[in-house]
C-alpha positions as CSV (number, residue, x, y, z in Angstrom):
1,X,4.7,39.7,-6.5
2,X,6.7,41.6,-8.9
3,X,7.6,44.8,-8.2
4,X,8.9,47.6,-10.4
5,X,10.5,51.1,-8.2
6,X,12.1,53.3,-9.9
7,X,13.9,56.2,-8.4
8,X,15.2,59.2,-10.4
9,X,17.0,62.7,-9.4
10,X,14.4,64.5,-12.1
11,X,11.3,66.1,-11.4
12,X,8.2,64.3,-12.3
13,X,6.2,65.0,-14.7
14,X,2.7,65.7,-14.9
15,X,0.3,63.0,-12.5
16,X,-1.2,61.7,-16.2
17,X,2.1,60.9,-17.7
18,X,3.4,59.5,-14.4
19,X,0.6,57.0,-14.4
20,X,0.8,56.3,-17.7
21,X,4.4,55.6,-17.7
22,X,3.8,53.2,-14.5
23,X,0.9,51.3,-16.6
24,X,3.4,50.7,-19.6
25,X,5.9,49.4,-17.3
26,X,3.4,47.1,-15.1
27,X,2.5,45.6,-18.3
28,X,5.8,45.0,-19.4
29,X,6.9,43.4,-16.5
30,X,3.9,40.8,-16.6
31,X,4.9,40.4,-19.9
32,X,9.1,39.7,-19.2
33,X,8.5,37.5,-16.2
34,X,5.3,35.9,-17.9
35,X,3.2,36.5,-14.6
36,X,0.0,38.1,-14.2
37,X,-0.4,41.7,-14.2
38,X,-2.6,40.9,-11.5
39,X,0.3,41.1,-8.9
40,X,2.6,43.7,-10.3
41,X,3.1,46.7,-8.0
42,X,4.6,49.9,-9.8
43,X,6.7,52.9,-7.8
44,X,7.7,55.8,-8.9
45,X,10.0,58.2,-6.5
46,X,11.2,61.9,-7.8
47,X,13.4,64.6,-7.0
48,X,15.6,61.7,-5.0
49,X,19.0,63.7,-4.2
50,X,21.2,61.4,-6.0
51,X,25.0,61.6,-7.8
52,X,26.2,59.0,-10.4
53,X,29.8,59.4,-12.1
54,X,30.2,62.1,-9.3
55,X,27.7,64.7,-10.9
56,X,23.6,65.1,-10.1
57,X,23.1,65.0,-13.6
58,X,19.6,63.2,-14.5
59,X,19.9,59.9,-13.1
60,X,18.0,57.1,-12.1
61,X,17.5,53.6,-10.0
62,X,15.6,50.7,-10.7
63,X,14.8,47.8,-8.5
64,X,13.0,45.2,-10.1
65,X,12.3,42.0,-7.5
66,X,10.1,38.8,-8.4
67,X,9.4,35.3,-6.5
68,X,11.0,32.8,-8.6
69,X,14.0,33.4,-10.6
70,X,15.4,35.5,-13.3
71,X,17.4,34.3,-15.9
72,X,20.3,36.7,-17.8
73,X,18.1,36.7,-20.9
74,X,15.1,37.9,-19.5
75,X,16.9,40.8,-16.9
76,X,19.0,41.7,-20.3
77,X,15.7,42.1,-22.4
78,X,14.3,43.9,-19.2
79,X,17.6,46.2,-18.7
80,X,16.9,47.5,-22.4
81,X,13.7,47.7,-22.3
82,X,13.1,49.4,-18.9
83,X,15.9,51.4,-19.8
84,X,14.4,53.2,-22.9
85,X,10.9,53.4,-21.8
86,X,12.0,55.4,-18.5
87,X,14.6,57.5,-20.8
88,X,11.1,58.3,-23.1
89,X,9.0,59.2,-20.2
90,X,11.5,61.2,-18.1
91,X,14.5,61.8,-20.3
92,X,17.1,60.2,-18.2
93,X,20.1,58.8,-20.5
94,X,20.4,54.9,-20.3
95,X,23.9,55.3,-19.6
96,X,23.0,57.0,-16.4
97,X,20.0,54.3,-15.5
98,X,21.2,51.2,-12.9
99,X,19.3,48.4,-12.2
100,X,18.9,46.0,-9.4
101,X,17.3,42.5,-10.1
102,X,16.7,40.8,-7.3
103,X,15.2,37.0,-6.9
104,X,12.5,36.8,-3.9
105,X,11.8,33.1,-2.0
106,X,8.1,33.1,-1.4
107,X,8.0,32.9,2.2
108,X,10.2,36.3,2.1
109,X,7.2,37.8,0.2
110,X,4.1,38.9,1.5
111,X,0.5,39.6,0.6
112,X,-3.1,39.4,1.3
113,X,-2.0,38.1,5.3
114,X,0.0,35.5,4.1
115,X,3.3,34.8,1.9
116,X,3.7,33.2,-1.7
């Protein structure tokens, strides 16, 4: 049910650090939201033609959504944390990062042929 996406303007690097990269944040996520890693989807999308502050410098776009809510200590602790590990991993300044946290009902949410 949670889902991690991140979308940057930067080439990816190689398939090992890539999956590696999606692992740390898939556990991190668990970890935030305190749900099980069980359910946490990871995306990762290069090369995305983007602009931010009117250049295509590096830049990148995250869209973290859960069932249940998020409270502004845990998306501030996420918005730092996500922040730096994706600036580590693929070198995209923090002040060029956005995220989107979005709340998800459970009937909005599907998986395994039903809805949570």
């Amino acid at each position: 049910m949670p889902l991690i996406k991140i979308q940057t303007s930067v080439t990816a690097p190689a398939k090992t650090e890539v999956e590696a990269m999606l692992k740390r944040l898939s556990a991190s996520l668990a970890k935030h939201l305190g749900k099980p890693e069980y359910y946490v989807m990871t995306a990762f999308e290069p090369e995305v033609p983007m602009t931010f502050a009117g250049t295509t410098e590096p830049v990148c776009y995250i869209e973290i959504k859960s069932v249940g809510t998020m409270n502004p200590a845990q998306t501030k602790a996420m918005s730092q944390d996500f922040c730096q590990q994706v600036n580590e991993a693929i070198g995209v300044p923090t002040n060029r990062t956005y995220i989107e946290f979005a709340d998800a009902k459970g009937a909005m949410w599907g998986w395994n042929g039903s809805t949570f």
